[in-house]
N, C-alpha and C positions, 0 to 999 in steps of 0.2 A: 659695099658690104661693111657691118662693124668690123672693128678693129679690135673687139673683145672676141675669144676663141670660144669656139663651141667646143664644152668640157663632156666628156666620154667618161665614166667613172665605171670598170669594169664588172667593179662586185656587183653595180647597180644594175647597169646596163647590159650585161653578158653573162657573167655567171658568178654566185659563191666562190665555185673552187674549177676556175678554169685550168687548162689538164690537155698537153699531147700537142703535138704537128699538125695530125691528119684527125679528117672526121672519124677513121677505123681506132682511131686510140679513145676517142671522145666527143659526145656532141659539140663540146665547149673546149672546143682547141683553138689554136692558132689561124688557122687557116678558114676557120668561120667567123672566127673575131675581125678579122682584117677583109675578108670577101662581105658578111654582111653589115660591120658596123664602120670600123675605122676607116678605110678605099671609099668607099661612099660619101663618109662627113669630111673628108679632105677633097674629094672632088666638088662639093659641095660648098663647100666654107674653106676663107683664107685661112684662116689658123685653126688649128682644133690639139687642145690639151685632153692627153690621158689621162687619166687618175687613180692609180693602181692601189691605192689604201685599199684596208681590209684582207687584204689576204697578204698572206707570206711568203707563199712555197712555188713563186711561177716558176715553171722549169724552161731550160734554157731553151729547148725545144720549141716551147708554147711561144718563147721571146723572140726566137730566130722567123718563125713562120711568121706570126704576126707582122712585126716589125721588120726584118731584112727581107720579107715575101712582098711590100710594099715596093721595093726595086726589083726584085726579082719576076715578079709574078702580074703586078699593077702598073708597072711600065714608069713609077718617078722614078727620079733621081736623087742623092744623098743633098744635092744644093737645093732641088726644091723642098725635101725635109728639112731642111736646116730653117726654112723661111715659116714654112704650114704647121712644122707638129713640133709639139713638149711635150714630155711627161715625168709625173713624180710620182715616188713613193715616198711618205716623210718621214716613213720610220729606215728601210733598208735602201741605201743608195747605191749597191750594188746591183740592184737589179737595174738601176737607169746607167748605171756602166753596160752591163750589157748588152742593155737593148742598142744603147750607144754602137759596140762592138760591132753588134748582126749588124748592124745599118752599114757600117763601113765596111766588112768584109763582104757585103751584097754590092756595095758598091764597087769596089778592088774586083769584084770577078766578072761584073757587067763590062768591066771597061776593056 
């Protein structure tokens, strides 16, 4: 396979103004982002970058499903993260702390 990542760019690829946990909050939640886009291009491809530009307001919700739902829900684990997935925001880097956090407290409570 390349060693270049298949890049996921949300506002493109998922939605404007994705929003919520569960499908009952939003079509464009978490947990559809990560069941039909991201789960899929990770199992698919060694590396796959996120690209969160364009929007501002992810809520921590939308970040915890997504992102810590990939151990909890998809069955990796935070070392096979560390190796497969990146992601940025180049304006607010708080939200890649975040996503950071879900990921380790998914992982702390798998184990």
């Amino acid at each position: 396979m390349t060693s270049k990542p298949f890049k996921i760019t949300v506002v493109d690829d998922f939605s404007k103004a994705p929003y919520g946990r569960y499908p009952a909050d939003s079509e464009f939640c978490g947990e559809n982002f990560r069941k039909r886009i991201l789960a899929p291009r990770l199992r698919e491809y060694d590396r796959v970058h996120v690209i969160l530009d364009g929007y501002n307001r992810y809520g921590r919700s939308f970040l915890d499903e997504a992102f810590g739902g990939l151990i909890r829900e998809e069955g990796f684990t935070a070392a096979e993260l560390e190796k497969k997935l990146t992601y940025s925001h180049s304006l607010i880097k708080s939200i890649e702390k975040v996503i950071a956090e879900r990921i380790d407290a998914a992982e702390k409570s798998r184990q």
